[in-house]
Wavefront OBJ file of the C-alpha trace (Angstrom):
o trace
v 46.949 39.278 -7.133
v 43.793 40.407 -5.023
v 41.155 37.969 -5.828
v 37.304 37.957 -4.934
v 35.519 34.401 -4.825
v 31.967 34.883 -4.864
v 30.388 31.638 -3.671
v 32.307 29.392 -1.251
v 30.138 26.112 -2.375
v 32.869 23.274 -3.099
v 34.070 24.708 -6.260
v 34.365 27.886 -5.260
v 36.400 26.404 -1.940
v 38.888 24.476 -4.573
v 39.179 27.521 -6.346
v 40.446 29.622 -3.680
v 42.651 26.894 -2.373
v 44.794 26.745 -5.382
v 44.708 30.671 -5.366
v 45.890 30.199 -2.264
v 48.812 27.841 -3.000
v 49.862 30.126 -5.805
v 50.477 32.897 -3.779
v 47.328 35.108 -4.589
v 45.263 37.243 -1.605
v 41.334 35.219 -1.810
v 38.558 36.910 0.158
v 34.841 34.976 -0.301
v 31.323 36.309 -0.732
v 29.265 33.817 0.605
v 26.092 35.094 2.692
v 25.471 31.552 3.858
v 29.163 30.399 4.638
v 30.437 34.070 5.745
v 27.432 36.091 6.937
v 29.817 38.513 8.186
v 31.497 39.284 4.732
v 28.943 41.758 2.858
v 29.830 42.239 -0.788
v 31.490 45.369 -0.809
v 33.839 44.128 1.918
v 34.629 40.966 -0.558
v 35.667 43.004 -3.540
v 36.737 45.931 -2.401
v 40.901 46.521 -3.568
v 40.209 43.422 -5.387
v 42.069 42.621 -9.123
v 39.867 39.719 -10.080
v 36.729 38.551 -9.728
v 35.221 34.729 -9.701
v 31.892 34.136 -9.637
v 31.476 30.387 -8.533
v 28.141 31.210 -6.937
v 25.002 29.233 -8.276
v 23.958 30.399 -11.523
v 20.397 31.139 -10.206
v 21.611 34.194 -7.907
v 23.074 36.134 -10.612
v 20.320 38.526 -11.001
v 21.109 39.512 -7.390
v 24.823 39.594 -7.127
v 26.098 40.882 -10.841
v 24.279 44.359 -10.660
v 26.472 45.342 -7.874
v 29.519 44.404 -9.558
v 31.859 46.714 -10.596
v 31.887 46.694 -14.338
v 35.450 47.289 -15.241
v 37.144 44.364 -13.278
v 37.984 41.377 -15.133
v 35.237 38.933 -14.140
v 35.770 34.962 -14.708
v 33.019 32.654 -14.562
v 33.176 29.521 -12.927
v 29.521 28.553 -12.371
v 28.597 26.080 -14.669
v 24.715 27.421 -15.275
v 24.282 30.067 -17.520
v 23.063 29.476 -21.290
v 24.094 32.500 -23.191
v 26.780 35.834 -22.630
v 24.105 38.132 -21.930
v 23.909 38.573 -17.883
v 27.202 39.467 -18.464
v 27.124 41.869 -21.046
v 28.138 45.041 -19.096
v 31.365 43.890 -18.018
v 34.347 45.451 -20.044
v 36.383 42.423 -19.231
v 34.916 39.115 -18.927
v 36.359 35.214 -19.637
v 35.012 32.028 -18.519
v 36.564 28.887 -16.944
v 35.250 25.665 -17.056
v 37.002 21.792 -16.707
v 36.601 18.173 -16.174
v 37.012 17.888 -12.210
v 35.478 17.137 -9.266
v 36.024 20.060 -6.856
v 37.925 16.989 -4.282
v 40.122 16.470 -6.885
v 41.377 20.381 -8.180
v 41.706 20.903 -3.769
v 43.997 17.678 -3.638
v 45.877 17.805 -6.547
v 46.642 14.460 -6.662
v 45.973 13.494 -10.520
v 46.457 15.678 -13.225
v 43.970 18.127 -14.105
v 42.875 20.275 -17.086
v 41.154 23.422 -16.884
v 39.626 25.176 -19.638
v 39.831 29.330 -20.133
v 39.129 31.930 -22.278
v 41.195 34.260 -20.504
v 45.352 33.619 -20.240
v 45.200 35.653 -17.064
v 43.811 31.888 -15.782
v 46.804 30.023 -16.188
v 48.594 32.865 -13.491
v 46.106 32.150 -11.545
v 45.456 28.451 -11.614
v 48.355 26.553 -13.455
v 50.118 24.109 -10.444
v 52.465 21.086 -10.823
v 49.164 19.179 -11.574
v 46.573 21.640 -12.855
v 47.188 22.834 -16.528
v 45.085 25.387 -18.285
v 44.531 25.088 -21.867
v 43.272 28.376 -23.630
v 39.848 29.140 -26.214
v 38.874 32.322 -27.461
v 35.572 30.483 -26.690
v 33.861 32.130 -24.127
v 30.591 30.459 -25.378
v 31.674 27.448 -25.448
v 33.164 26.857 -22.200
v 29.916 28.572 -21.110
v 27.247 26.634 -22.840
v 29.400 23.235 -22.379
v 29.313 23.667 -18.159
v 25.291 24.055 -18.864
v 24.529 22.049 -20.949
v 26.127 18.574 -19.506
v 24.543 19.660 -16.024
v 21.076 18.919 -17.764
v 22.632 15.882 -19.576
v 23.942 14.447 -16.350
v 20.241 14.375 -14.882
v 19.409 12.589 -18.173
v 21.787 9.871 -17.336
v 20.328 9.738 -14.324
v 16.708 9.559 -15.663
v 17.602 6.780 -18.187
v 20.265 4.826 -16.698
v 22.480 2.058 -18.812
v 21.334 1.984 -22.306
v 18.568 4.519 -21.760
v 16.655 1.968 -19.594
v 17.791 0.118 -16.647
v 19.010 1.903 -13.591
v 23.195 2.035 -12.986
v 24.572 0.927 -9.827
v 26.520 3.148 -8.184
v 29.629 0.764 -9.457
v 28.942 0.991 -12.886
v 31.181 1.431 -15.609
v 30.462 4.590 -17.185
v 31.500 2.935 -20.315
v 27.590 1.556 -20.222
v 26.126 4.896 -20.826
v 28.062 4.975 -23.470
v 25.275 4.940 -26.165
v 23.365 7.995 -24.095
v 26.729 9.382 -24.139
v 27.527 9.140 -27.896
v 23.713 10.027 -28.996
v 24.397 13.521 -26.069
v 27.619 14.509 -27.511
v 26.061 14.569 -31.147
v 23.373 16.651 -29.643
v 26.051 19.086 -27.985
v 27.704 19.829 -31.290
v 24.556 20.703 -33.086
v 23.295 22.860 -29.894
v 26.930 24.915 -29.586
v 26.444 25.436 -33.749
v 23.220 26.574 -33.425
v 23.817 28.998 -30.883
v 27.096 30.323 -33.265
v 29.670 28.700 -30.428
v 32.648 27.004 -31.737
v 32.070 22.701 -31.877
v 36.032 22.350 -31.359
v 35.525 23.336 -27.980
v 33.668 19.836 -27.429
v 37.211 18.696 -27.671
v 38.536 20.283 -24.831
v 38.765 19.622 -21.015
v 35.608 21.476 -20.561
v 33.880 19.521 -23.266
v 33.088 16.305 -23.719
v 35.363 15.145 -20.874
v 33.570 17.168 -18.315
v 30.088 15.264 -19.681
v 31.388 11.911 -18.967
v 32.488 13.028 -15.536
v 29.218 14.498 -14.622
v 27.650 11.376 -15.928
v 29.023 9.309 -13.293
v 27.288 8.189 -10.264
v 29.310 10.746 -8.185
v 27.369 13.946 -9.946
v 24.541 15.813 -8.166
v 22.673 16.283 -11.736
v 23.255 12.638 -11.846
v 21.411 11.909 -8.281
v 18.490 13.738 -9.366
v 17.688 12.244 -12.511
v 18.414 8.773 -10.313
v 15.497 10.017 -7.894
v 13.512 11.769 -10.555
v 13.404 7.992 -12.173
v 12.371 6.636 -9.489
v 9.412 9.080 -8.296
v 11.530 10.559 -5.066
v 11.979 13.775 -3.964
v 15.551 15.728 -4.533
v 17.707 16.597 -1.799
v 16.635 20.348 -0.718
v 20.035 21.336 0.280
v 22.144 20.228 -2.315
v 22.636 22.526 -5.454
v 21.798 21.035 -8.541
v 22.686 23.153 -11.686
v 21.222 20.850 -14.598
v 17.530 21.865 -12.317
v 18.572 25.722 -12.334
v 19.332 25.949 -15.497
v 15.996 24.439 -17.012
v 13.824 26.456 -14.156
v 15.753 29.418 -15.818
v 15.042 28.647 -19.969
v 12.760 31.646 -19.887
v 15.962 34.038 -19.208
v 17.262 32.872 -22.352
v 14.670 33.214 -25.413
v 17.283 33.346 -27.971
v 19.101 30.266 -26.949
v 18.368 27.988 -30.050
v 17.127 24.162 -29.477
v 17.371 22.311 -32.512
v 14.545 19.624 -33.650
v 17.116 16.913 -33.741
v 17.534 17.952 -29.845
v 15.301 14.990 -29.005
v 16.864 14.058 -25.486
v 17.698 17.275 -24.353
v 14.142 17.951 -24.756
v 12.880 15.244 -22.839
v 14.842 15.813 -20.412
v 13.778 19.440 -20.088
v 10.490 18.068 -20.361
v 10.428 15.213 -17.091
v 11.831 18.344 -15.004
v 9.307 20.310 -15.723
v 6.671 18.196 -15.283
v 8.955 17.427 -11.888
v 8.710 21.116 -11.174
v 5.060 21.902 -12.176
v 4.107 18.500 -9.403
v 5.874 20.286 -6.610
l 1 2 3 4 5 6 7 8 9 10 11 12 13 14 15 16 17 18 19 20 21 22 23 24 25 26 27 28 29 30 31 32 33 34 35 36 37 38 39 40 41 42 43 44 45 46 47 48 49 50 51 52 53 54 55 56 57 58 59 60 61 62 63 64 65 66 67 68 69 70 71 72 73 74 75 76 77 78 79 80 81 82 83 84 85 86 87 88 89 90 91 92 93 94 95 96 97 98 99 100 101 102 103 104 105 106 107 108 109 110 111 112 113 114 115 116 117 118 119 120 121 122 123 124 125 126 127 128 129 130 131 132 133 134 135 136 137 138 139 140 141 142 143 144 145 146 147 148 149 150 151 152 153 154 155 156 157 158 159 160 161 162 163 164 165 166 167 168 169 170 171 172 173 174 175 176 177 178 179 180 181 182 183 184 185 186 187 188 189 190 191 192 193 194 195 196 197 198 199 200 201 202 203 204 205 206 207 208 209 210 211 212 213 214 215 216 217 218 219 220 221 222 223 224 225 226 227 228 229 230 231 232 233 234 235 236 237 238 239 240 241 242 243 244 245 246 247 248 249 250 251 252 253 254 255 256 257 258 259 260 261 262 263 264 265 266 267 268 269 270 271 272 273
């Protein structure tokens, strides 16, 4: 298949890579990476498109989509269906993995999709692709941990001391329990399906982006500790809470305590800058 990758950032780069290896024609959109490459030269004769690109540049790239290609989204930013509303044909992939591991394929790997047309495109010898009708879910779940990965930054082992970058995750584990509580209540408030906490793109994908390793993680680390965040690196738990005003229908509930906190510190973060 013809496939358009819009955003070569490491994901996107992984992405494309197993394309690749499957036997599927990739062409990026990536004004940074591949100034060359306009938009309509990236899609154009293409079957499938990914957007991997930072949630924060939809409102510049979707418009020019077409709107009757099957559209997949891979950025893990967006709180609700709505930016993509106008597409006929629309699914959304999400997963526990690091984009080092999907490109090396040396441990096994599960992606989660709400479109089958995913596993053609993604299944390997050591990437499976499980399948939810979803699409919410998978989308809220890659938003929602971003912010709660800063959180474990901000609050460290047992919501006060500071992890080393060798720590066990297994000593967040309280933040992590008293966060996944908070997940279920947030995807049934905002009439997602809680089973999909189960899957790969689920709670599994929290605890990975809880780990020292994570970006979100770094920045509630520096956050903590009164620094300033690295200007160059994306950080999607940060885009996603600068973008809360896109999304006035997406329902916080009271018991939300942490996630409002944390919303809270990066705003005040934000509003200091």
């Amino acid at each position: 298949m013809k496939v358009s990758i819009l955003g070569a950032g490491a994901f996107g780069e992984a992405l494309g890579k197993i394309l690749s290896y499957n036997g599927h024609e990739t062409k990026y959109y990536d004004p940074i990476k591949f100034p060359n490459i306009s938009l309509d030269e990236a899609i154009s004769d293409t079957e499938i498109i990914i957007y991997a690109a930072p949630s924060d540049q939809h409102q510049n790239i979707l418009p020019q989509l077409p709107k009757n290609i099957h559209l997949i989204c891979a950025s893990k930013g967006f709180l609700s269906l709505k930016p993509f509303s106008d597409f006929s044909s629309f699914s959304a992939l999400g997963g526990a993995a690091f984009a080092d591991d999907i490109t090396a394929q040396e441990k096994s790997i599960t992606l989660t999709a709400s479109s089958e047309i995913s596993e053609n495109l993604f299944s390997t010898e050591k990437i499976s692709v499980e399948y939810t009708k979803d699409t919410l879910g998978i989308i809220l779940c890659g938003a929602l941990k971003n912010i709660y990965a800063i959180g474990a930054g901000l609050y460290g082992e047992s919501g006060q001391e500071k992890p080393e970058k060798d720590t066990d995750i297994s000593k967040l584990m309280p933040y992590l329990t008293t966060v996944a509580s908070e997940m279920q209540e947030l995807l049934q408030a905002n009439h997602a399906d809680t089973k999909t906490l189960r899957l790969s793109c689920g709670i599994a994908d929290l605890v990975l982006s809880c780990s020292p390793e994570s970006r979100n993680f770094s920045f509630g680390q520096a956050l903590k500790n009164h620094q300033t965040a690295k200007k160059n690196a994306t950080t999607e738990g940060l885009s996603v809470i600068k973008s809360l005003s896109e999304y006035p229908d997406f329902i916080i509930p009271d018991s939300a305590t942490t996630l409002k906190d944390i919303i809270t510190q990066v705003q005040n973060y934000i509003a200091n800058l």
